[in-house]
C-alpha positions in Angstrom: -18.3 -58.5 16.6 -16.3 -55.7 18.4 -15.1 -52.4 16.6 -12.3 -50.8 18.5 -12.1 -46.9 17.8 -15.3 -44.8 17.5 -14.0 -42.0 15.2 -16.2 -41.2 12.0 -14.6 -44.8 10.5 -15.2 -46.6 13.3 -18.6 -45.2 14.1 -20.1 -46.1 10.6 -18.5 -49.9 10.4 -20.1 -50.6 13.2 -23.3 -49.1 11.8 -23.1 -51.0 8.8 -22.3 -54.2 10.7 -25.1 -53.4 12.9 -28.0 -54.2 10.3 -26.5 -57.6 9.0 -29.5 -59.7 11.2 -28.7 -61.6 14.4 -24.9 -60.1 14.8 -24.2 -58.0 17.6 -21.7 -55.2 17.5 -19.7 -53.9 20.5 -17.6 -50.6 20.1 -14.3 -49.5 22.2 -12.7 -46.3 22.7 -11.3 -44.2 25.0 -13.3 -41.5 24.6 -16.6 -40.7 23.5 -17.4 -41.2 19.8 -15.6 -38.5 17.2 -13.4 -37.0 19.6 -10.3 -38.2 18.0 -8.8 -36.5 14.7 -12.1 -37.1 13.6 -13.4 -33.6 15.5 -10.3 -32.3 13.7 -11.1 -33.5 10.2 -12.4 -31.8 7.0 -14.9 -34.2 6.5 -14.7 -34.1 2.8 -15.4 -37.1 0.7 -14.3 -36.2 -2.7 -14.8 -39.0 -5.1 -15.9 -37.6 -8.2 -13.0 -34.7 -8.1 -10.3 -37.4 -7.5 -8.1 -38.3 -9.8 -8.6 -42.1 -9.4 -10.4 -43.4 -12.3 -10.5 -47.1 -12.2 -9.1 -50.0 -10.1 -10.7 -51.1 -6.5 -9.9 -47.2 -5.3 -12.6 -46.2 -7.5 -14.9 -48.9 -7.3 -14.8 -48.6 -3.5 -15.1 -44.5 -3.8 -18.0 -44.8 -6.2 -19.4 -47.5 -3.6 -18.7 -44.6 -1.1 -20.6 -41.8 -3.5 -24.2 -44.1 -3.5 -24.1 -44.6 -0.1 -23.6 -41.6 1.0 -26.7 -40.5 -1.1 -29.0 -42.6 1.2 -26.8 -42.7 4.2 -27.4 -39.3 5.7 -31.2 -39.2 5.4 -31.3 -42.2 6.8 -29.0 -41.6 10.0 -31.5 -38.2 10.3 -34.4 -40.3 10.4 -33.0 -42.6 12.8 -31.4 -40.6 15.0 -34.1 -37.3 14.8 -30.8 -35.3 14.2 -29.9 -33.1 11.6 -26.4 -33.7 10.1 -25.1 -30.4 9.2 -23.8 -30.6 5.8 -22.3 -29.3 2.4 -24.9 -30.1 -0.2 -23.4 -27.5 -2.9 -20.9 -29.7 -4.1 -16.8 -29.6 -4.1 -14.7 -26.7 -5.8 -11.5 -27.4 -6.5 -9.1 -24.6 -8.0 -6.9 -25.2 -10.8 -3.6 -22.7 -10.9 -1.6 -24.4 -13.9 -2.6 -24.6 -17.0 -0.4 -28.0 -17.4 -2.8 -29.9 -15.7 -6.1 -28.6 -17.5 -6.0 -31.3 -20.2 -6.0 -34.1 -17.0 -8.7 -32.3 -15.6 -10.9 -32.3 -19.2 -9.9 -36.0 -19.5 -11.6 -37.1 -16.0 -14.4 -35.0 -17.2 -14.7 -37.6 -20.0 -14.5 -40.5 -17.6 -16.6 -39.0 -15.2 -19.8 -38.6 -17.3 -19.2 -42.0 -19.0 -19.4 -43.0 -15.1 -22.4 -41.2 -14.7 -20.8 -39.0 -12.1 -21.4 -34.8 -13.3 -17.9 -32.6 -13.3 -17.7 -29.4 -14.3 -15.0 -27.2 -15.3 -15.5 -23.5 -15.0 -13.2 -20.7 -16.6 -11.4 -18.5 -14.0 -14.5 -15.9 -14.4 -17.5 -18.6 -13.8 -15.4 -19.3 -10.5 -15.2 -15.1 -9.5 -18.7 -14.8 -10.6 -19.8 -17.6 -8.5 -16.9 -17.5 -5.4 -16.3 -13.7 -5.1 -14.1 -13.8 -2.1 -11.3 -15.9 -3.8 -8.6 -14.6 -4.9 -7.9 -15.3 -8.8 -4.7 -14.8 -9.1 -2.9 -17.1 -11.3 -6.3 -19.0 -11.4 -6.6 -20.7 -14.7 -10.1 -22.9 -14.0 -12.1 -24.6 -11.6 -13.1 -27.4 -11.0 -16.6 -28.2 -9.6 -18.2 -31.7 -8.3 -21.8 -31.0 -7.5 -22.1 -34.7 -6.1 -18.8 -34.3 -3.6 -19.8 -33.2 -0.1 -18.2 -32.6 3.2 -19.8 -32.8 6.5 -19.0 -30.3 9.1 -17.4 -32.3 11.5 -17.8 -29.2 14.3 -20.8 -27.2 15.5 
């Protein structure tokens, strides 16, 4: 089976299709792995916060969520790295009040999913994130499960 790209995509199908038994995976790229866009990325996977709710772009995105809970101890064990990463979640910062009823809504879906979101008043978000600025900031929104791994030392 050959892979060609080794960005952060590439890198992990090839993981994946590594541990299906007796198939051998080959990988090609130009340069060395993640030095692409993926060195330029944010490295954020934000599936809880998003505003898809249902449909295969949520199914794969929750898919995305379990994984991810397993995937990066195991990678540390196997690799004897440490993957620097987020673990304090996703804010996300809400500046009309138009689009707080949406927000409450995926709240809704979200725990029904079993997936935690919060959403803090403008103060919770200064009392916890001092050093943004709140003007015009009506709420925020906070995903304790989203993380982002920082794609640079």
């Amino acid at each position: 089976m050959g892979v060609v790209g080794c960005g952060i995509v590439g890198a992990m199908v090839a993981y994946e299709l590594s541990r299906c038994p007796g198939l051998a995976v080959t990988v090609l790229d130009q340069q060395l792995p993640g030095q692409g866009a993926t060195g330029a990325a944010l490295g954020i996977l934000m599936g809880v916060i998003s505003q898809k709710t249902k449909g295969r772009n949520w199914r794969l995105r929750d898919a995305s969520l379990r994984r991810y809970q397993t995937l990066l101890p195991e990678l540390e064990t196997l690799t004897g790295l440490t993957i620097p990463h987020n673990r304090q979640g996703i804010l996300s910062l809400c500046t009309d009040a138009e689009a707080l009823p949406r927000w409450q809504s995926l709240q809704s879906r979200r725990d029904r999913q079993g997936w935690p979101l919060e959403i803090w008043s403008a103060q919770q978000v200064q009392a916890a994130c001092p050093h943004v600025d709140g003007t015009g900031l009506v709420a925020g929104i906070y995903s304790p499960c989203d993380r982002q791994i920082r794609p640079k030392p």
